[in-house]
N, C-alpha and C positions, 0 to 999 in steps of 0.2 A: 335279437342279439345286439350288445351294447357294441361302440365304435371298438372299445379296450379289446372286447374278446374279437371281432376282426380284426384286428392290429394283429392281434396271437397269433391266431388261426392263417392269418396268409404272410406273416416270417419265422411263423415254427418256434414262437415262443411265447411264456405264459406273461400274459400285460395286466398289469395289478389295474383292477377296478376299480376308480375315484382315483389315480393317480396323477392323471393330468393336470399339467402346468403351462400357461400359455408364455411364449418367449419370443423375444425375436426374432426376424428372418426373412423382413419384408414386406411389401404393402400388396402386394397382388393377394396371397393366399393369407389363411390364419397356418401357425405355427405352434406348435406345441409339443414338451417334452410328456413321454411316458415311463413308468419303472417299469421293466419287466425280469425274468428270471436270469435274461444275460446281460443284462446292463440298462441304463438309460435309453431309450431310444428317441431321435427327433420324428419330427412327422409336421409333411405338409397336409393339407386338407383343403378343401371345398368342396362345390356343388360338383353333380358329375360331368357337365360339363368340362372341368378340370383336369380330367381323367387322360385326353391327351395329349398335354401339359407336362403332365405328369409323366409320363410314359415316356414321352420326348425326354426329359431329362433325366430318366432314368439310363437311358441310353446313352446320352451323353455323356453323364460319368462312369458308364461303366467304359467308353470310347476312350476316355483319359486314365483309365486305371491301367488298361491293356497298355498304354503308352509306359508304365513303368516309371514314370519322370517327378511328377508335382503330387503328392497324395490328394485326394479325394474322399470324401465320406464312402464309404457303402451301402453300396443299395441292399437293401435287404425282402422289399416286397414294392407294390403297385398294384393297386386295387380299386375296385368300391362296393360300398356297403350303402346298400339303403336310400341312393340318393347321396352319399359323402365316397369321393373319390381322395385317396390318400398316397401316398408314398413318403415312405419307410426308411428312415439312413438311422444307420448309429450315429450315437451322439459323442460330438468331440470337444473336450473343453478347451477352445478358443483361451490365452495367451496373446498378451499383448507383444506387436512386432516388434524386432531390434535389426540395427543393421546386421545382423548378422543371417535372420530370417531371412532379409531383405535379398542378401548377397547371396543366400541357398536360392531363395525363389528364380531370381534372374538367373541361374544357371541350367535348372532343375527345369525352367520355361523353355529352353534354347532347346535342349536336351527333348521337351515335348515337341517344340515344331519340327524339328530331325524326323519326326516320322510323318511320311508323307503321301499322298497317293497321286493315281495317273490324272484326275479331275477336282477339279473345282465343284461344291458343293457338298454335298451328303447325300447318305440314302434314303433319310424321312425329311421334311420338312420339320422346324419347330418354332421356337418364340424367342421376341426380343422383350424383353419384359413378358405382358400378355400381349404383344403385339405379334401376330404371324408373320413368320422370317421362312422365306421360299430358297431354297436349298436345291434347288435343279443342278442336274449334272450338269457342265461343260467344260472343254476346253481352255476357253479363251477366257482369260481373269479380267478383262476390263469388259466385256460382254456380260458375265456375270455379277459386277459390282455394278455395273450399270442396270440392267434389267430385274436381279433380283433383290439390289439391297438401294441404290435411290429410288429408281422410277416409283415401284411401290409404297415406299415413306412419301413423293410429292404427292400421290393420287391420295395418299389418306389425309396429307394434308390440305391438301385443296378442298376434299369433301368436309374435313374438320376447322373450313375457316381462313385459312392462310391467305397472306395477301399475292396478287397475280405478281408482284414485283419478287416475291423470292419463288411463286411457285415458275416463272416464264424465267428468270436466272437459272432456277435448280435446272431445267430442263435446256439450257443452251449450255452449261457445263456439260450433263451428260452425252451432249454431241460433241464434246471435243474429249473428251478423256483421256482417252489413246497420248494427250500431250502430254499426260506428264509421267507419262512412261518409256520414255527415250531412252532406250539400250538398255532395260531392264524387264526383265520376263517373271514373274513370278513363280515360286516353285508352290505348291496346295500343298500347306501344311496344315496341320491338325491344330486348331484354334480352341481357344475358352468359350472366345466369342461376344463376352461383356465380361471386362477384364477390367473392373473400375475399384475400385480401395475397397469399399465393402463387399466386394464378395472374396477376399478371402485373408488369412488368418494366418497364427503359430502355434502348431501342438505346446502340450507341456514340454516336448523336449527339445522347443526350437523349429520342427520342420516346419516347413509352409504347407498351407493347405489351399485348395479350391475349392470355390462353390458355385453353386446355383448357375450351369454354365449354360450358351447358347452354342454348342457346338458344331463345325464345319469346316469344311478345308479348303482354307485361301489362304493371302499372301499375310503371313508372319509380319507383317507391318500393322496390319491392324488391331490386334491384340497389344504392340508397344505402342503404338499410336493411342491409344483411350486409355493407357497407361498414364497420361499424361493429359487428360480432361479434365478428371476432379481432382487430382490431386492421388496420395495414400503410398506411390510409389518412390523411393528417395534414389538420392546418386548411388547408393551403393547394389540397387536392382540394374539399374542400368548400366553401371561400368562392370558387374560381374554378366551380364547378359551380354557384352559385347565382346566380353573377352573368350566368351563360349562359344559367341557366333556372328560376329560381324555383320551388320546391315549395312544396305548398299548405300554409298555416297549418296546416293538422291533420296535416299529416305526423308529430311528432314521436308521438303517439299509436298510430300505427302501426307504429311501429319493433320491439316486441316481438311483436306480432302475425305481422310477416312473418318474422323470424330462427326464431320458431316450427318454421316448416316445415324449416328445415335443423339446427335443433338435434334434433326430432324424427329427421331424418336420418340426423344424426349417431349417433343412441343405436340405429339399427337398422342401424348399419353396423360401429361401433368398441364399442358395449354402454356399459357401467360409468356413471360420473356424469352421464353425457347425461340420461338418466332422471329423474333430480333435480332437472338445470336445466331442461328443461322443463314437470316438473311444478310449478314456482315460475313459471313463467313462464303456465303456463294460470290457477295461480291470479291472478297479477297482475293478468289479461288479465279474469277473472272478475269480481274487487272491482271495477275500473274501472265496471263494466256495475252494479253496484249502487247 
């Protein structure tokens, strides 16, 4: 059986043979559009390996759909065939953003972290890139950004090379953490997760859309926090996101704190100058606490 006819066969619809077109969508998997009898459809792919990957973010957008808020592609299947592990979204043609997206997105975000639960994490584990992102239940939000989102990035970076001077900083920040959350408790709201310019878009008719998310439930700062990493997000996400839902005066203190974890990410995935901005970034993170 060819990839086209399981593509069919596991979303209930017929995928035109030799119609594939490879397209954007990222450097971890390959990416490619299909025709089929309801429409175009997207699809990731690789080895099966990839399979719970896949699976993981299928889950996770279906997690954000139920939320009512930010549209999401739909899932439509998650499989493998043969050795090729794939999953299935309809295809959306992407529109270029205008303040006006911009102003829907930062409202439509607020509107997402509003739903909330009793714990910090998720119920599977999934990924940051292809990096494994540990999603344990607890409590306690600085226990949890400590234990399952730095410690893990130093230890991968330590084994990938890094120097003792940011991997012995990363790790005397995480014993002070608790500092810079002085009279602020977090509420575990429902996150993107990697919430950076490229992963997401405006339909044809203006909405905003999300993609490719790392989903889990922690403090709504770190989704506006990596908003403001690479770039993609303007004033008018942020002043309609605040006027939705007001974050806390000491938010702005946290902003290098949470990009930490994904710039860390970033140096055990891509290597080279990540390394450097993180270790300016523990030191910053350090002198603050002196």
């Amino acid at each position: 059986m060819s990839l086209a006819a399981a593509l069919g066969r596991a979303s209930g619809s017929e995928v035109a043979a030799g119609s594939e077109r490879s397209v954007s969508g990222g450097s971890i998997n390959a990416c490619s559009r299909f025709e089929s009898d309801q429409g175009p459809l997207f699809v990731k792919h690789g080895d099966a390996s990839s399979l719970a990957m896949f699976q993981a973010e299928a889950e996770g957008l279906a997690e954000l759909s139920r939320a009512q808020a930010v549209r999401v592609p739909r899932v439509l299947a998650v499989s493998e065939h043969e050795g090729t592990a794939f999953l299935v979204l309809e295809w959306i043609d992407l529109r270029g953003t205008s303040a006006g997206s911009e102003a829907k997105l930062g409202e439509q975000l607020a509107r997402q972290h509003r739903v909330t639960r009793d714990e910090f994490g998720w119920h599977r584990d999934n990924t940051i890139g292809s990096t494994p992102q540990t999603n344990r239940l607890t409590k306690d939000w600085v226990d949890f950004y400590r234990e399952c989102r730095l410690q893990p990035q130093l230890a991968l970076a330590k084994r990938n090379g890094a120097g003792a001077d940011l991997i012995d900083g990363g790790h005397r920040l995480c014993e002070q953490l608790d500092r810079f959350f002085p009279g602020y408790a977090p509420t575990p709201s429902l996150l993107h997760g990697d919430l950076w310019g490229g992963n997401w878009g405006a339909d044809a008719s203006g909405q905003p859309v999300l993609f490719d998310p790392a989903v889990y439930f922690g403090d709504r700062e770190t989704d506006l926090a990596m908003t403001r990493l690479f770039g993609g997000f303007g004033a008018q996400f942020h002043a309609a996101y605040q006027a939705a839902w007001p974050v806390d005066p000491g938010a702005n203190t946290r902003i290098t704190l949470y990009n930490l974890y994904h710039v860390l990410n970033h140096f055990n995935l891509f290597g080279g100058g990540y390394s450097r901005q993180a270790l300016g970034m523990v030191q910053r993170l350090l002198a603050e606490l002196k």
